[in-house]
N, C-alpha and C positions, 0 to 999 in steps of 0.2 A: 348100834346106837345111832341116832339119826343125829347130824349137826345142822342144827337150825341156821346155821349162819353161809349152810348150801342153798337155803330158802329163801325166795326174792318175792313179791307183789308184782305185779307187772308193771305197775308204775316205776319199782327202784329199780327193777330188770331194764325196763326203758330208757332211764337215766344211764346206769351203769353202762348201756350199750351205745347210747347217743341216737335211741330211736326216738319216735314224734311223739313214744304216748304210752299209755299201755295198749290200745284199738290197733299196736302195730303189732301187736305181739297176738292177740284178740283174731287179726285178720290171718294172722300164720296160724292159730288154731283151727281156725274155720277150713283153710287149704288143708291140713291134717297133716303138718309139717314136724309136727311132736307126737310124741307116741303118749298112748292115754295113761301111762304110769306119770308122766312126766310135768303135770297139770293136775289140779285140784282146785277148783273153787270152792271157798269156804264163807258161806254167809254171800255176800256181796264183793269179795275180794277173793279176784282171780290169784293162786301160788304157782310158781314154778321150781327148778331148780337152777343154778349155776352151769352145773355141767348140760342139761338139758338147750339151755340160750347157749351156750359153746358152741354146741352141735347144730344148733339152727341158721344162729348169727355169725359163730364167729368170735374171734377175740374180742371182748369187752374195749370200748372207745375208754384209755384211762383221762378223765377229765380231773386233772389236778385243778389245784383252788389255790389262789394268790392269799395267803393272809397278811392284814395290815393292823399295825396296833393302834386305834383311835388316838391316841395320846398324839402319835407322829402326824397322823391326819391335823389335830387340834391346833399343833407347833409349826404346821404347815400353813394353817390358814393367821395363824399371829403372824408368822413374818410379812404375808403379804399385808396384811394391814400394817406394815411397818416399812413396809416397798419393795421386798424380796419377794418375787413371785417364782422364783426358780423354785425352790420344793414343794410348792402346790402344783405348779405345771408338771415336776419328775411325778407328782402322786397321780394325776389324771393319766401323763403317759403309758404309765405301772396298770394304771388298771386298762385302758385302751388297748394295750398290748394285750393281758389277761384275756380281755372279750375277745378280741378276734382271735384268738386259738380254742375259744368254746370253752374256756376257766368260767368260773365262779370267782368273785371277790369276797370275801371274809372278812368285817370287820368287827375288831378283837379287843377285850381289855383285860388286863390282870388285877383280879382282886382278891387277897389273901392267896397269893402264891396258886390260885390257880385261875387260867384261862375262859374267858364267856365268851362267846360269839356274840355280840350285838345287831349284824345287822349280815344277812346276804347278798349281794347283786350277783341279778343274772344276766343284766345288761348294761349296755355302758349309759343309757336313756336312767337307768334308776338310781346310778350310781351317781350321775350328775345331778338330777334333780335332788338328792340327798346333800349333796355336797353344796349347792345352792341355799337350800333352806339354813342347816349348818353356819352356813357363814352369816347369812341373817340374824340369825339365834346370837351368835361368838360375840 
């Protein structure tokens, strides 16, 4: 039986591995760096496997993701409008820190006992401008 969840796009293979793209994965096909069981294009969307990028790449770059609960984000930006800047400044650090190890930021709320993602950063550039407008809005 096949486990589909051995099967990447080369775009998530990219991600998962910390490479620039899928066209890095594209340029190792071209060298013939993977063996032709190990690759399938289907439609417009290059597949590979897991064990296949093991073999080529290497251990997978594991990029954990900081998640923040919006609520705390929210309570963060009231105090300073109240004159306490310390927990907005620890939330910028929190994610600054995040960016430079190549994280994701995840911001998160709980609604009826389960979890939404709201918003991703991939940078600390979108993360700010976010948190900018936000306090605009607050």
């Amino acid at each position: 039986m096949i486990d589909l969840n051995q099967v990447l796009t080369f775009t998530e293979a990219a991600e998962k591995w910390g490479l620039a793209g899928g066209n890095t994965i594209r340029q190792a096909v071209l060298r013939k760096k993977f063996e032709a069981y190990e690759i399938k294009k289907s439609g417009t969307v290059w597949l590979t496997t897991y064990e296949a990028m093991h073999r080529v790449f290497g251990e997978p770059k594991e990029l954990e993701a900081v998640f923040l609960k919006q609520s705390r984000i929210f309570q963060a930006i009231t105090q300073k409008k109240q004159g306490d800047k310390t927990a907005l400044l620890n939330l910028q650090k929190e994610m600054s820190t995040a960016f430079s190890a190549g994280q994701k930021v995840f911001i998160q709320e709980e609604l009826l006992g389960k979890w939404r993602t709201l918003y991703i950063f991939s940078t600390e550039t979108e993360a700010q401008n976010w948190l900018r407008l936000i306090q605009k809005t607050e």
